[in-house]
MARLUM-416147 format. One line per 5 residues: number of its first residue (from 1); their letters; for each residue x, y, z of C-alpha. Coordinates in Angstrom, 2 decimals. Layout:
NUM = a = X:Y:Z; ... $
***
This chain:
1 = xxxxx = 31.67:-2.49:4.04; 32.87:1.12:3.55; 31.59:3.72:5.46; 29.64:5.53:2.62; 28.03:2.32:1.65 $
6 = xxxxx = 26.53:1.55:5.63; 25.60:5.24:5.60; 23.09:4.89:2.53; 22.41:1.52:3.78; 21.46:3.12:7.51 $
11 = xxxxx = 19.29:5.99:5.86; 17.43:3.03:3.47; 16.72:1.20:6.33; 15.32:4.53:7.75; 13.28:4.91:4.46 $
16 = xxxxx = 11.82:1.73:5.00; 10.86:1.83:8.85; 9.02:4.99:7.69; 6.68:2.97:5.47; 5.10:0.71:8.39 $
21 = xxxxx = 3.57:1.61:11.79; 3.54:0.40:15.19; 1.77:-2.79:15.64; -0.06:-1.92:19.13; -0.79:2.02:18.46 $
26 = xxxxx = -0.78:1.83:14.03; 0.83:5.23:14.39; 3.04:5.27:11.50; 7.12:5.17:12.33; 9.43:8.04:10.63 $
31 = xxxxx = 13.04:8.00:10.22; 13.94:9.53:13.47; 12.18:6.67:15.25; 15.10:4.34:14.88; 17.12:4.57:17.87 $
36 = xxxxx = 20.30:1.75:16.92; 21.82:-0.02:14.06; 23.66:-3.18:14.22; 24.88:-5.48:11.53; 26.14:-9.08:10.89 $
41 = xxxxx = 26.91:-9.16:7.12; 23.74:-8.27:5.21; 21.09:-8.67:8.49; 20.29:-5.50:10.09; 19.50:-5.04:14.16 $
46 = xxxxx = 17.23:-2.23:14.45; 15.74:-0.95:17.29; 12.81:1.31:17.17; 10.61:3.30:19.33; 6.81:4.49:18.32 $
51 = xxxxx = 6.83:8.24:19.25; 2.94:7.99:19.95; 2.71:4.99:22.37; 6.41:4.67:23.28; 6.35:1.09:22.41 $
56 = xxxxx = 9.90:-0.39:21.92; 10.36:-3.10:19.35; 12.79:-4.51:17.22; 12.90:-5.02:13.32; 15.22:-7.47:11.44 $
61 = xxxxx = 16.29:-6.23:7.72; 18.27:-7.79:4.75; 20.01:-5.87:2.29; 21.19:-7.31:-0.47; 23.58:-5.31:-2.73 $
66 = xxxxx = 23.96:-5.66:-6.16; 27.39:-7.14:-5.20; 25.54:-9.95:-3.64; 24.77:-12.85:-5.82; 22.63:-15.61:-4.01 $
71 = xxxxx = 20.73:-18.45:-4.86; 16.82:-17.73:-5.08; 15.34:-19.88:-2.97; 12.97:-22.66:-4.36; 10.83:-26.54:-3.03 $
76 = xxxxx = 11.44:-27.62:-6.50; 13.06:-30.32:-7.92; 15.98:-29.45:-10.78; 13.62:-31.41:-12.88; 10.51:-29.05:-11.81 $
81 = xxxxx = 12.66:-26.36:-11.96; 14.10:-27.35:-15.54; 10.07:-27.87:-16.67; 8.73:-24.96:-15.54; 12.04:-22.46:-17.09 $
86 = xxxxx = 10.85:-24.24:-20.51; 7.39:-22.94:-20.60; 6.90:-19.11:-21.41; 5.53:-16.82:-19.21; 1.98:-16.69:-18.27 $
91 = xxxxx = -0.29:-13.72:-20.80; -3.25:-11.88:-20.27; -5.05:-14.60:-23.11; -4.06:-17.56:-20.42; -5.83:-15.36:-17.32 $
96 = xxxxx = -8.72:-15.01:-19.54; -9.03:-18.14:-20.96; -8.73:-19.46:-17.10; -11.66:-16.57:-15.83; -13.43:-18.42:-18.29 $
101 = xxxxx = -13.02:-21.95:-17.52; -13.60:-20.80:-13.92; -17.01:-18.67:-14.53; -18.23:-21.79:-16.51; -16.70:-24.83:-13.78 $
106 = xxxxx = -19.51:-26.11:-11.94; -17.44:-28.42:-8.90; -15.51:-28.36:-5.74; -11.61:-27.83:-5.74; -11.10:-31.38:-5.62 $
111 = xxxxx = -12.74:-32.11:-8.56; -11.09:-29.13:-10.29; -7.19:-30.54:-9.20; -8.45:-33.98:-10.36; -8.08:-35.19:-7.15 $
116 = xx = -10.05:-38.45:-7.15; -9.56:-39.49:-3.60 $
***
C-alpha cells in the first residue's frame, strides 16, 4: 500500500469514527479522537479516546478497495444460491400484495411457515 492510498484510508477511518459515540458517555467521537493506526492487510487497529469521559477503547475496521475482489459471504447451498439468482428482484406490487395477505392472515407464525409440527 502506497503512502497516498493509507493516508486517505487513515482520514476515512477518521470520517467514520466521527459518525459513532462513546459507548459509556454517548458523547459523539471526532476525527481528532483517534490516537493510533495500525494495519494487517485490509483490518485496521484503532485506538480511540472519548474527549468527554476519557474512556479508552479500541475499534476494528475493514477497508476494502475497489482493488479487492472477495467472495460475498453466504449459508446457502450453490443450488439455493443458483434458485434464488433465477428469480427477479422483489417490487413494490410483491410488498403490497404481502401487506395484504398479512392484514387479512388470521394465525400464529407457525401456521403461516406451514410448519405442521
Amino acid at each position: 500500500m502506497n503512502d497516498g492510498q493509507e493516508a486517505d484510508e487513515q482520514a476515512y477511518i477518521q470520517y467514520l469514527i466521527s459518525s459513532i459515540q462513546c459507548p459509556v458517555c454517548h458523547h459523539r467521537y471526532t476525527p481528532n479522537d483517534v490516537l493510533n493506526f495500525d494495519h494487517r492487510g485490509n483490518l485496521w487497529i484503532v485506538t480511540i479516546s472519548c474527549t468527554e469521559c476519557e474512556t479508552k477503547g479500541l475499534a476494528f475496521i475493514v477497508v476494502k478497495s475497489e482493488e479487492t475482489q472477495t467472495e460475498p459471504f453466504t449459508e446457502l447451498t450453490p443450488e439455493e444460491l443458483a434458485r434464488f439468482k433465477e428469480r427477479g428482484a422483489i417490487t413494490s406490487d410483491d410488498l403490497l400484495d404481502f401487506y395484504e395477505f398479512l392484514r387479512d392472515y388470521h394465525g400464529d407464525v407457525a401456521g403461516l411457515l406451514g410448519d405442521k409440527s
